[in-house]
C-alpha positions as CSV (number, residue, x, y, z in Angstrom):
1,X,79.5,146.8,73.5
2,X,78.9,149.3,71.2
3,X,77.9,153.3,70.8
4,X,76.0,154.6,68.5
5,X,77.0,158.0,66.4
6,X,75.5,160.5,64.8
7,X,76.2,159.3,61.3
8,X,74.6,155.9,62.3
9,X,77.7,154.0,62.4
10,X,79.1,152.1,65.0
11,X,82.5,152.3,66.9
12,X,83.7,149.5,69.4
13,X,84.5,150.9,72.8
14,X,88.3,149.8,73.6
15,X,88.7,147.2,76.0
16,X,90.7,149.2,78.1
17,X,87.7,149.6,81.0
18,X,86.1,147.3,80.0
19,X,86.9,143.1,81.2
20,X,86.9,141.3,78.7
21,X,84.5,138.8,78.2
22,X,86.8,135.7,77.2
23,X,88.2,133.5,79.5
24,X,92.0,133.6,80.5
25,X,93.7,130.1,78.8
26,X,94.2,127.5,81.8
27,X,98.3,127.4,82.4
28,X,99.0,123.9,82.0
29,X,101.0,122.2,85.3
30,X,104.4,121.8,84.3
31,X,106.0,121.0,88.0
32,X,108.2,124.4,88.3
33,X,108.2,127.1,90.9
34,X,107.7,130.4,89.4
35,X,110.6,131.8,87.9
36,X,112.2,134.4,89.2
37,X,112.3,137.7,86.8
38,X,115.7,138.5,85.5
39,X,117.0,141.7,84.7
40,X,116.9,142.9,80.9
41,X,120.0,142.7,79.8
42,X,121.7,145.6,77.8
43,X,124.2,146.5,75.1
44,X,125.3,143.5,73.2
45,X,123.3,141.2,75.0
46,X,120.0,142.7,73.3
47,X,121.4,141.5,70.4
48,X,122.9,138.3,70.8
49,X,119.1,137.8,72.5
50,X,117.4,138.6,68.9
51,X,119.9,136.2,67.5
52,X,118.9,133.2,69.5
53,X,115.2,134.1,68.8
54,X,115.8,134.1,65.2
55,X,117.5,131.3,65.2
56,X,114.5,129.3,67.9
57,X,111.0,129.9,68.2
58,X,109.9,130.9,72.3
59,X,107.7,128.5,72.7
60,X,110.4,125.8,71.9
61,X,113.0,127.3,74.5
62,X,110.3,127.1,77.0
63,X,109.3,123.8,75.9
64,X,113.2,122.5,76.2
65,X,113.6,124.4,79.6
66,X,110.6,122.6,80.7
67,X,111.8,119.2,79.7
68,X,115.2,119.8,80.8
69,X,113.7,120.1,84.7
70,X,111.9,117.3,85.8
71,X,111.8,117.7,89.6
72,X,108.7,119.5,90.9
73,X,107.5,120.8,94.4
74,X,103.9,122.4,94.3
75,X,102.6,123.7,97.7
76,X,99.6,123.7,99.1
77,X,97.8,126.0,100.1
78,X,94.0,126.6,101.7
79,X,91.4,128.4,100.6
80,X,89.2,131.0,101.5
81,X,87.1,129.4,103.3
82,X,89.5,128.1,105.9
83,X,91.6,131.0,106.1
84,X,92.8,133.0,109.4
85,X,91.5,137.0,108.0
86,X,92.3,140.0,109.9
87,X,89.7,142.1,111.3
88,X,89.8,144.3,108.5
89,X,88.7,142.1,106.5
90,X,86.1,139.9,108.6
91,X,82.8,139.2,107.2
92,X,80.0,141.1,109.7
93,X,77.7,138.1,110.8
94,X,74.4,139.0,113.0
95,X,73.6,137.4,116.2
96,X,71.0,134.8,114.4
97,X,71.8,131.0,114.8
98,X,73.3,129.4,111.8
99,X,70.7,127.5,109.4
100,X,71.1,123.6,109.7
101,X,69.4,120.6,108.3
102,X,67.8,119.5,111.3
103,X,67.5,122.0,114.2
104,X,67.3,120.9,117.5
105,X,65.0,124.1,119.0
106,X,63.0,126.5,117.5
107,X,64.6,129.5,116.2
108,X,63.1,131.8,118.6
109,X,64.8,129.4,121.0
110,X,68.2,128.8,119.8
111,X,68.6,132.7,119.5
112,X,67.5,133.5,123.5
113,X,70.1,131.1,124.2
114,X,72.8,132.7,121.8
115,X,72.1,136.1,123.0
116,X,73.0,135.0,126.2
117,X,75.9,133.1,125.4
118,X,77.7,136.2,123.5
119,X,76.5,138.7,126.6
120,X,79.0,136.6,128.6
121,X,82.0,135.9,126.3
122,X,81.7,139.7,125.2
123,X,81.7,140.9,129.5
124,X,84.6,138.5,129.4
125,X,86.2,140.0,126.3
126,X,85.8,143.2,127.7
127,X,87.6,142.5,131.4
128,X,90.5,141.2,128.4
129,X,90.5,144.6,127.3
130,X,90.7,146.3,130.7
131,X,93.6,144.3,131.6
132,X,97.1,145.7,132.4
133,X,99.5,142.9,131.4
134,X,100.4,143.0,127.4
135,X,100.0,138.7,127.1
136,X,96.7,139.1,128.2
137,X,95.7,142.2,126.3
138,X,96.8,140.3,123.1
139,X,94.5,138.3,123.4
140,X,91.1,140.6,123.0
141,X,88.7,140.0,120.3
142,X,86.7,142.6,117.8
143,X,83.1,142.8,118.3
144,X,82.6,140.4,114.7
145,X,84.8,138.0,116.4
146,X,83.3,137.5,119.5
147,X,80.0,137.4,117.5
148,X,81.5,134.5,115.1
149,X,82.9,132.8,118.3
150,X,79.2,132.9,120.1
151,X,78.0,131.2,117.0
152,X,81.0,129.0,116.6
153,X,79.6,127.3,119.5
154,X,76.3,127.5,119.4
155,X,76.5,125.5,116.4
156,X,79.0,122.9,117.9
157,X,76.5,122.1,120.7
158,X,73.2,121.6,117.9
159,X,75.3,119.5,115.9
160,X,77.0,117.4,118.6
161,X,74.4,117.3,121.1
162,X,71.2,117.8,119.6
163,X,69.0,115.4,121.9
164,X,70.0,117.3,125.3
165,X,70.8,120.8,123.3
166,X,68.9,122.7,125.8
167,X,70.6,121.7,128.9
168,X,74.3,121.6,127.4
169,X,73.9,125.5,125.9
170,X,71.9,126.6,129.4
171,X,75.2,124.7,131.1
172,X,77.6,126.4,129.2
173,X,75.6,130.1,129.7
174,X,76.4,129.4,133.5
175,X,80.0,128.3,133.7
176,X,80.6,131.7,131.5
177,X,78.3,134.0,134.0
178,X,80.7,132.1,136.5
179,X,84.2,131.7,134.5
180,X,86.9,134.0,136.2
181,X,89.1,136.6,133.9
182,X,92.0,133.6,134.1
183,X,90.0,130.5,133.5
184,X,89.1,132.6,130.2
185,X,92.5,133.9,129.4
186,X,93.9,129.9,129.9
187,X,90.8,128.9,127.7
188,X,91.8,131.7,124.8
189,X,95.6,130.2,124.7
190,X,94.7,126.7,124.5
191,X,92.6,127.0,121.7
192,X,95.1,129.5,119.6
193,X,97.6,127.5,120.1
194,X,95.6,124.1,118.7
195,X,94.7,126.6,115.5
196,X,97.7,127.2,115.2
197,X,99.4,123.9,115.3
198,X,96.8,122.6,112.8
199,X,97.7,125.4,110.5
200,X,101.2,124.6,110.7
201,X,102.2,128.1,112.0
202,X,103.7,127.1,115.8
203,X,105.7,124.5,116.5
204,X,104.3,121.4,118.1
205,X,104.2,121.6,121.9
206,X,107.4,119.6,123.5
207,X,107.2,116.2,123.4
208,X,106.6,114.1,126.7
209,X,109.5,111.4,128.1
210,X,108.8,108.3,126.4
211,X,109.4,105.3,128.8
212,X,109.8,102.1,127.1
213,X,108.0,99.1,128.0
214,X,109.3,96.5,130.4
215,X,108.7,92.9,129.5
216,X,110.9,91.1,132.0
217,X,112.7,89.5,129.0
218,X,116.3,89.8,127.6
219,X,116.3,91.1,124.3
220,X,117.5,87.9,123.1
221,X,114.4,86.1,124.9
222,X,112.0,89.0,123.6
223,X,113.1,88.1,119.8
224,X,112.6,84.5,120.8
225,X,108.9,85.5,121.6
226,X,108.0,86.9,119.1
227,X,108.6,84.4,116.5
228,X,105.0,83.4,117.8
229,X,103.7,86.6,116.7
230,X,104.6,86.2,112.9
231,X,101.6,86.1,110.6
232,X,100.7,83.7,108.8
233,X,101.1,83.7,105.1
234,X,97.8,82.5,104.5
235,X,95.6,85.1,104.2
236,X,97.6,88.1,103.7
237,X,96.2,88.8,100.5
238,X,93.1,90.5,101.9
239,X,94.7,92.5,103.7
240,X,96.4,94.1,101.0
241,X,100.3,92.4,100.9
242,X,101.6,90.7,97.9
243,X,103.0,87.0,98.6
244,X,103.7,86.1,95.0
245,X,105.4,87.5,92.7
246,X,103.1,88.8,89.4
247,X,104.3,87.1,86.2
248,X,105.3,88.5,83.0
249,X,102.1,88.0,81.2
250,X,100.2,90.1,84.0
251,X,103.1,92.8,84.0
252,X,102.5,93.1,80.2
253,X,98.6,93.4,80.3
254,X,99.2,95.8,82.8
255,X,101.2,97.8,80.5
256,X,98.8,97.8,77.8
257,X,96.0,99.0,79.8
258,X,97.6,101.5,80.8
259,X,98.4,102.2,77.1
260,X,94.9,102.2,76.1
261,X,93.7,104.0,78.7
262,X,96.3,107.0,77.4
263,X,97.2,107.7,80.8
264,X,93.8,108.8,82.6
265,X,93.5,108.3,86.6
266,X,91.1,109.5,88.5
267,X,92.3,111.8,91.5
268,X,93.2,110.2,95.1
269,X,92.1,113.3,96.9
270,X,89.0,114.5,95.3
271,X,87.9,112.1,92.3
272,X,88.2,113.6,89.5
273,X,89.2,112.0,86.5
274,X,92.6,113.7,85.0
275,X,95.2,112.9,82.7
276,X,99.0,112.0,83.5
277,X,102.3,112.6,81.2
278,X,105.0,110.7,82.6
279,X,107.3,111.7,78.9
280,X,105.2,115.6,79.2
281,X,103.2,117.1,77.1
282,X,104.5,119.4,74.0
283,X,103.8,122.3,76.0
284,X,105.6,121.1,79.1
285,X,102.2,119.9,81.2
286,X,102.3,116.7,83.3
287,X,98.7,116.2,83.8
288,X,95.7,118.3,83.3
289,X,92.5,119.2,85.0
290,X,93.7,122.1,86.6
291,X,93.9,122.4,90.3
292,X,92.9,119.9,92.7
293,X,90.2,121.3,95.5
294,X,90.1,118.5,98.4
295,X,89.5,118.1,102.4
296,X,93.4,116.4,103.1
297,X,91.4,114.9,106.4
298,X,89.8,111.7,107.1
299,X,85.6,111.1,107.6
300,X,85.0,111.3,111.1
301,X,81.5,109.6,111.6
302,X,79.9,109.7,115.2
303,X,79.2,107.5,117.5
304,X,75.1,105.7,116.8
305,X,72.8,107.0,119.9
306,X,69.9,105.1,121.2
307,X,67.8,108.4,120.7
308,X,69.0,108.4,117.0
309,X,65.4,106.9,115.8
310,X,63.5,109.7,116.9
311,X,66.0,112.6,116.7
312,X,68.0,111.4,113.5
313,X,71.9,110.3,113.5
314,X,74.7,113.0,113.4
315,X,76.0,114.3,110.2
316,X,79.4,112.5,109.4
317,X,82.3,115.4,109.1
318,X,85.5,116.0,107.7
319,X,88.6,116.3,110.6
320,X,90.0,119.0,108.5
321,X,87.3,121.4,108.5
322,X,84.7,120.3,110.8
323,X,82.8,120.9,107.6
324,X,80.0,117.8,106.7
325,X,80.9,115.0,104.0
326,X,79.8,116.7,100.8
327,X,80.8,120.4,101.3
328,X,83.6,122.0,99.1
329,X,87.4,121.8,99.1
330,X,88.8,123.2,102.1
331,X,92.5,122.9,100.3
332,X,93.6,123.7,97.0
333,X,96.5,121.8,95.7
334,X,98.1,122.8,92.2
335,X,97.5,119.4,90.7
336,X,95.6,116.2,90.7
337,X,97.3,112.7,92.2
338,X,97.0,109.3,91.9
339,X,97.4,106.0,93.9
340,X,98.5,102.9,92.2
341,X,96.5,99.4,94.1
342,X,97.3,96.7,91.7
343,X,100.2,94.3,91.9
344,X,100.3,93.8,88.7
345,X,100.2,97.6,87.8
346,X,102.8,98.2,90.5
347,X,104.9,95.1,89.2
348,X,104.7,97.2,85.8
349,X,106.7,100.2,87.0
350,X,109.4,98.6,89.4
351,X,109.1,94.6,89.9
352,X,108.7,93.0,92.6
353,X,111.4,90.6,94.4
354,X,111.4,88.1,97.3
355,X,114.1,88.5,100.3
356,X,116.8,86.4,99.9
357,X,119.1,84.8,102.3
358,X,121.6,86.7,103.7
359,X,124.5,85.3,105.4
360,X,125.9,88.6,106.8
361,X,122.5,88.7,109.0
362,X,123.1,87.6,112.5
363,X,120.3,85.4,113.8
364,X,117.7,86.0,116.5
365,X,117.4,89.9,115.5
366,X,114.4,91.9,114.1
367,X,114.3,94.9,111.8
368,X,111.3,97.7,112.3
369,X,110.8,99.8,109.8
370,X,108.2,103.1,108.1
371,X,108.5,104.7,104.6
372,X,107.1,107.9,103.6
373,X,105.6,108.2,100.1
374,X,105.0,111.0,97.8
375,X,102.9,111.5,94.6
376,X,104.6,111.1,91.3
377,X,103.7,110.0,87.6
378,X,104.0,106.9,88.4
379,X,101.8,107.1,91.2
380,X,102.5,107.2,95.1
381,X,106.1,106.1,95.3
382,X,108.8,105.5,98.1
383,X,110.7,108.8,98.4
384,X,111.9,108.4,102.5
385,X,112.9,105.0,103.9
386,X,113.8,104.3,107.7
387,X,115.0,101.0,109.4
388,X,115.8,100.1,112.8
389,X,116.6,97.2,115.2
390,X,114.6,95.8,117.7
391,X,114.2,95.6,120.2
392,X,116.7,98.3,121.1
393,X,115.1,101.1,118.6
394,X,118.7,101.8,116.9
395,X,117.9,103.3,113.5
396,X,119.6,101.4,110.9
397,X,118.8,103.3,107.7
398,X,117.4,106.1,107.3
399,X,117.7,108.2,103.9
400,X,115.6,110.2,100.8
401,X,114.7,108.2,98.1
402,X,114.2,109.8,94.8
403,X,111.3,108.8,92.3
404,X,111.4,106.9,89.1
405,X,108.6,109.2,87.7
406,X,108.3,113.3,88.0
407,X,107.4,114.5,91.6
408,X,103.7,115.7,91.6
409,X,103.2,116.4,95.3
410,X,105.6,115.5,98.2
411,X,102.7,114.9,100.5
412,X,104.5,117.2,103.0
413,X,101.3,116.7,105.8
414,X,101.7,113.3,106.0
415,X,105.3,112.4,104.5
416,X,107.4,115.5,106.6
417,X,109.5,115.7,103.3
418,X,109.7,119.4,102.0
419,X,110.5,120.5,98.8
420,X,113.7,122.5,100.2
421,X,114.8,119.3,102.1
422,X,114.1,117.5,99.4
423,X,116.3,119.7,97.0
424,X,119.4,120.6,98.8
425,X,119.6,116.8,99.8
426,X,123.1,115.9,99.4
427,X,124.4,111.8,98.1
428,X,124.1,109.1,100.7
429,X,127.6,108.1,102.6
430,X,127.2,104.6,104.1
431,X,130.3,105.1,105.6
432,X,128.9,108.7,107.2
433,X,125.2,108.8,107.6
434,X,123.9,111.8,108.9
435,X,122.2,112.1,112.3
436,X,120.2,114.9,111.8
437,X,117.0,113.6,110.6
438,X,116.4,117.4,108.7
439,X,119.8,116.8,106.8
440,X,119.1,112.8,105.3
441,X,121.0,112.3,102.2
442,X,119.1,110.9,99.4
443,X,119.7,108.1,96.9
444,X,119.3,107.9,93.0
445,X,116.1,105.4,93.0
446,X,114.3,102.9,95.1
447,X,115.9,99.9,93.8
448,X,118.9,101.3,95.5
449,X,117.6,102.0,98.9
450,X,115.2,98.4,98.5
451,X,119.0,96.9,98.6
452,X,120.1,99.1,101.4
453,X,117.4,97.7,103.3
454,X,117.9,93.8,102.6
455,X,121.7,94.3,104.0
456,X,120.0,94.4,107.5
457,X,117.2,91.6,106.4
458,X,117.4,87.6,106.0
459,X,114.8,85.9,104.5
460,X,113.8,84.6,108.3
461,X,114.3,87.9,109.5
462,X,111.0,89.5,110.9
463,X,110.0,92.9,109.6
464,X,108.1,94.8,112.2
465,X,105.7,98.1,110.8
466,X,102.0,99.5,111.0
467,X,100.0,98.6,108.2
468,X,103.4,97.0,106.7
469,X,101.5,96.0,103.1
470,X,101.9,99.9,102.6
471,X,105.7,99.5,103.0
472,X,106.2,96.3,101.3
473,X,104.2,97.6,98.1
474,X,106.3,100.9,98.2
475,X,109.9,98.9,98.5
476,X,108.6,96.1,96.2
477,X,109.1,93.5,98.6
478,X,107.9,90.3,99.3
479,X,108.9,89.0,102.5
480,X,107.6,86.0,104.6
481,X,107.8,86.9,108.1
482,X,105.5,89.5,109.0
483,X,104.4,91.0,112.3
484,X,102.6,94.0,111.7
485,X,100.6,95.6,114.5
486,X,97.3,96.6,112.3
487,X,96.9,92.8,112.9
488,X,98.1,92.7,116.3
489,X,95.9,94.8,117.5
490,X,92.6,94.5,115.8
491,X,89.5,97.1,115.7
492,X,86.7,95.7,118.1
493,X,84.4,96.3,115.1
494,X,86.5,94.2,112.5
495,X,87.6,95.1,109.0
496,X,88.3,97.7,106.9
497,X,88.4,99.9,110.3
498,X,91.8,99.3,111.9
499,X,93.2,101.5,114.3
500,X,95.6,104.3,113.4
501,X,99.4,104.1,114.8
502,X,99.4,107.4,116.7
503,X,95.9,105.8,118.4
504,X,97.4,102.5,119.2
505,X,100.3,104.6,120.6
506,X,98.2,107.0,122.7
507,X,95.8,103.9,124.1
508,X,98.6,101.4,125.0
509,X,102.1,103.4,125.3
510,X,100.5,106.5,126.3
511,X,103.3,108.3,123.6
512,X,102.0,111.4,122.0
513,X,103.4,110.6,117.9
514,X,102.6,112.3,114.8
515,X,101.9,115.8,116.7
516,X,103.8,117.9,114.0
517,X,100.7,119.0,111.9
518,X,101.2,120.5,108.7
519,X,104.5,119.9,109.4
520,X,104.4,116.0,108.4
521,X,105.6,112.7,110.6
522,X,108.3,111.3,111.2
523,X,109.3,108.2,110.1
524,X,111.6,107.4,112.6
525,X,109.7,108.3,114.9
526,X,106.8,105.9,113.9
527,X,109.1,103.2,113.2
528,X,110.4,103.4,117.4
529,X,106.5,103.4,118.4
530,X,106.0,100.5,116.6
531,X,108.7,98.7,118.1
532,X,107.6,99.6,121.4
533,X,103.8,98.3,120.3
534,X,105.1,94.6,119.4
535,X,107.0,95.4,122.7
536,X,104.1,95.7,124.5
537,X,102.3,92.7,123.1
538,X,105.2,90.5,123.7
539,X,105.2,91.7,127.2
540,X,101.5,90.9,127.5
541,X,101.8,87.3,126.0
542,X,104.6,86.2,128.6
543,X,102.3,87.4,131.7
544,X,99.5,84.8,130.0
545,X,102.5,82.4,129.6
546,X,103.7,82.9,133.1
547,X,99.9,83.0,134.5
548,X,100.3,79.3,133.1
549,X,103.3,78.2,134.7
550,X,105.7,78.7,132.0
551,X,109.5,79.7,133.4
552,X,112.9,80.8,132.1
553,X,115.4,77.9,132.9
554,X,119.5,78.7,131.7
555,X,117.9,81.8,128.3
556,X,115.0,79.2,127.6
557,X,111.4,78.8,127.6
558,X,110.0,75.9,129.9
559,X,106.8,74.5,130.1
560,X,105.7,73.7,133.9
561,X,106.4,70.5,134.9
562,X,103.0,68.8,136.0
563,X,102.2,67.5,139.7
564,X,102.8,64.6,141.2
565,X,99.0,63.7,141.7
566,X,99.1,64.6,137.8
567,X,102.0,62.1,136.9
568,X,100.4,59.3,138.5
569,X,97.4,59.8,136.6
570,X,98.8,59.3,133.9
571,X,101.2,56.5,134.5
572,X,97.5,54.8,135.4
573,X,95.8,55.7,132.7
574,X,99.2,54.5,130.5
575,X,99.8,50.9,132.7
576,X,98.6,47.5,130.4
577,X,95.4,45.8,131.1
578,X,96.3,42.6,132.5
579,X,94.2,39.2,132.2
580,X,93.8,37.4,135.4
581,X,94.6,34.0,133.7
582,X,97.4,35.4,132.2
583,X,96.5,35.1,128.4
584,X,95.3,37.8,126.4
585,X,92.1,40.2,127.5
586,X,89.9,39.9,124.6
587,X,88.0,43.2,125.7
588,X,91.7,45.2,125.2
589,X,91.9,43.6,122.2
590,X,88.7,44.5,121.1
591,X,89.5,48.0,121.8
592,X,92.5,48.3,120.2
593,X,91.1,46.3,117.0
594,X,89.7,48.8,113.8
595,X,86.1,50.1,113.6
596,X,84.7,47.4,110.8
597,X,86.7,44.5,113.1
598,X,84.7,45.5,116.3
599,X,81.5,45.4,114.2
600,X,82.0,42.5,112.1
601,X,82.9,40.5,116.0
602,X,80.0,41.7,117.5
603,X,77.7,40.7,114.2
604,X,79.0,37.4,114.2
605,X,78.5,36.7,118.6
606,X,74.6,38.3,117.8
607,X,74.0,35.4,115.5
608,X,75.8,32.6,117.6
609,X,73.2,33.7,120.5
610,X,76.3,34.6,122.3
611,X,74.6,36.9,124.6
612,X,76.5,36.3,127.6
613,X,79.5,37.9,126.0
614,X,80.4,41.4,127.2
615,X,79.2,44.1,124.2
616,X,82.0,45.8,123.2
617,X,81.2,49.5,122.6
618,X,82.3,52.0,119.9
């Protein structure tokens, strides 16, 4: 901008209150926390400070200091849009109904029915505010709130329901003329309480007593069962495990793809296509793009109604939001990941290798066991490991693993592993594990903690998990018996849907897993349900075996024996035709001759006119 004087020249107003109108340079993601300001130093450390920046330029310290730390721990954080604001700083909404893509009433409609639906909640907010006790007076909402909370539901109902809108909002306006001061309080803590837990902010409520299954079998006899279980190798392959090793000459086109690609991935969360620098950059970076803007849930698509030809299908969502497929980010993470599918790709980084035989193994025992992974350079990589036997649920192993490649994101919602635990981690002692599953020691790379796994594993040793081609691919393992329970117990609508672990848990255990939100899950904890899911099956199989007449004679499996009516059916059907002349009965004969004999007899008695003969049949 510029001012014109008196003389007719010009003079550029400072910048001072003025923005300026070029964009701030993009910091590169180099993996580090902020650093934490120092004091300035004084005396003779000013000048030995001007010495070592004659001698080396900045930008070459901070390129060494970067180098020099490789470990990173971003955190994410949500954005705006999904954030908890105070009422200071609440956006006013009016009582109109929210604009959707297909209304189910008219507008003049939808609004009669909202009015009423806020005169209620706010009579009810208002008896909150009148109330004595401090627990219940904490719980009263601003005006704006209880506005937001009207149309918080309103919405819901249209978007759910909209075929029977009417009735469901005119049933909800009467249980809230109805709904006592305590039915309203209990209501208000329940649904804090799940916002909060979702948010990571309260701990997750305490967990039920989980009773193990009964199968009527000794463990031994249990193991012995579910040797019928294994999967077949056949197969596999679609479902994602590797059963052969890649070769050399697919490992080394792998490499040089990656090579000529010069490192570009396109992002597991939100698709964008972003470069990695496993070695960094000259300035420090490890991938660019900037931040990553992503919904961490799953698509949640609803159920088809017969009334969806006429009043159009529901609007798949997003779990994390509630927000439909196609709306922005609700989460802001600092940089873009990566997920690594091909063997040969995988093969390329760490190779692969088959379980060998292990003589220290005892036989007739099972291993069960869940890894957590983490995004890195090198993709999502193996950075917790935990291992226990079955059928008693003992953990085995259970330790940190660190990365071959530069830590991107720990995928602390999903993996449990924080950056702190991750850090202050101390060396794995075989000899003195830790118990304390927030104090796990941590080995130096995967290769280390794929042996400490095949100390507990034979080669005929079956390996128990959910979704175990996750696992194996993480580990780099190849093993031949498999019993994974995303196979076991298979979707009613087939492939790709398979049912989630803390589902199958809920549906046939009744276990409550994986209720930590933000906070992550727990391996050991998924590795146990799983145990207790094969449990279950094995269970269920021996009432079909037993419905059958099968029995438990000295530890062992016995078929039922059959019936004497049954035995001399068979020693009937088994006795020799005898000829009544005592030579040999040309009809047996005939019957136990081949095919092209039978035909060729018969061929020859139709031309001899031998009609009289018996015809022998086929």
């Amino acid at each position: 901008k510029r001012r014109k004087l008196g003389n007719g020249t010009a003079e550029v107003i400072s910048n001072g209150s003025h923005a300026t109108s070029e964009k701030p340079e993009r910091t590169p993601f180099v993996g580090l926390l902020a650093p934490k300001q120092k004091p300035a130093p004084s005396g003779n450390a000013d000048k030995n400070n001007e010495k070592l920046q004659n001698k080396t330029d900045p930008g070459t310290q901070v390129i060494r200091k970067l180098a020099k730390d490789a470990v990173i721990f971003p955190k994410t954080v949500a954005s705006s849009k999904c954030s908890i604001r105070g009422p200071d700083h609440e956006s006013k909404e009016s009582l109109n109904p929210r604009a959707l893509a297909k209304s189910p009433a008219l507008f003049v409609t939808r609004r009669a029915l909202l009015l009423k639906v806020h005169e209620y909640m706010a009579k009810l907010n208002d008896e909150v505010s009148k109330s004595s006790a401090p627990d219940i007076k904490a719980l009263h909402l601003t005006d704006n709130a209880v506005v937001r909370l009207a149309l918080d539901e309103e919405e819901k109902i249209a978007i759910d329901q909209p075929s029977v809108y009417a009735n469901i909002i005119k049933m909800r306006i009467v249980a809230l003329k109805k709904m006592k001061l305590e039915e309203w309080v209990k209501g208000r803590k329940e649904a804090l309480e799940a916002l909060a837990r979702k948010k990571g902010d309260a701990p997750a409520p305490p967990k039920q007593e989980q009773e193990p299954v009964n199968t009527g079998l000794s463990p031994h006899q249990e193991v012995e069962m579910l040797s019928r279980m294994i999967s077949s190798q056949n197969g596999l392959a679609a479902h994602g495990y590797v059963t052969q090793m890649p070769t050399d000459e697919e490992v080394e086109t792998a490499r040089k793809g990656v090579e000529s690609s010069a490192n570009w991935e396109v992002c597991d969360r939100c698709t964008t296509r972003f470069q990695v620098f496993p070695d960094r950059r000259e300035d420090g970076a490890l991938t660019t793009g900037g931040k990553c803007i992503h919904h961490w849930g799953r698509r949640v698509f609803a159920r088809k109604q017969k009334t969806d030809a006429i009043t159009g299908g529901q609007q798949a969502r997003y779990s994390c939001c509630n927000e439909i497929i196609g709306a922005p980010g609700c989460t802001v993470g600092l940089t873009h990941v990566f997920k690594i599918s091909e063997s040969k790709r995988l093969a390329a980084i760490m190779q692969f290798k088959e379980t060998p035989f292990n003589p220290d193994v005892k036989p007739n025992t099972a291993v069960c066991f869940d890894c957590e992974m983490g995004y890195t350079c090198y993709g999502l990589e193996l950075i917790r490991i935990t291992a226990t036997s079955w059928p008693s649920g003992d953990a085995l192993l259970d330790v940190l693993v660190r990365p071959l490649g530069a830590v991107l994101d720990l995928n602390s919602r999903f993996s449990g592993v924080h950056d702190e635990q991750f850090l202050k981690a101390k060396p794995f002692d075989p000899a003195n594990p830790p118990t304390d599953p927030k104090d796990l020691g941590i080995v130096n790379s995967p290769y280390e903690a794929r042996e400490l796994l095949l100390s507990y594993v034979s080669r005929d040793t079956p390996l128990l998990g959910h979704a175990l081609e996750n696992d194996l691919n993480a580990v780099r393992l190849i093993h031949p018996a498999i019993v994974d329970t995303a196979l076991l117990f298979p979707h009613p609508r087939g492939l790709p849907i398979r049912y989630g672990l803390r589902v199958l848990s809920k549906m046939h255990l009744d276990w409550d897993i994986q209720q930590g939100g933000a906070t992550g899950h727990d391996s050991l904890e998924d590795a146990r349900a799983t145990g207790e899911l094969v449990r279950f099956k094995v269970a269920k199989e021996w009432k079909k075996y037993k419905d059958q007449g099968w029995e438990v004679r000295e530890g062992k499996f016995c078929p039922p024996l059959p019936s004497a009516a049954e035995l001399a059916e068979v020693v009937a059907e088994s006795a020799p035709v005898l000829p009544l002349d005592g030579g040999v009965d040309p009809l047996a004969a005939a019957l136990k001759a081949p095919r092209k004999v039978q035909k060729r007899t018969r061929a020859v008695a139709q031309l001899d006119g031998a009609d009289d003969e018996p015809e022998v049949s086929e």
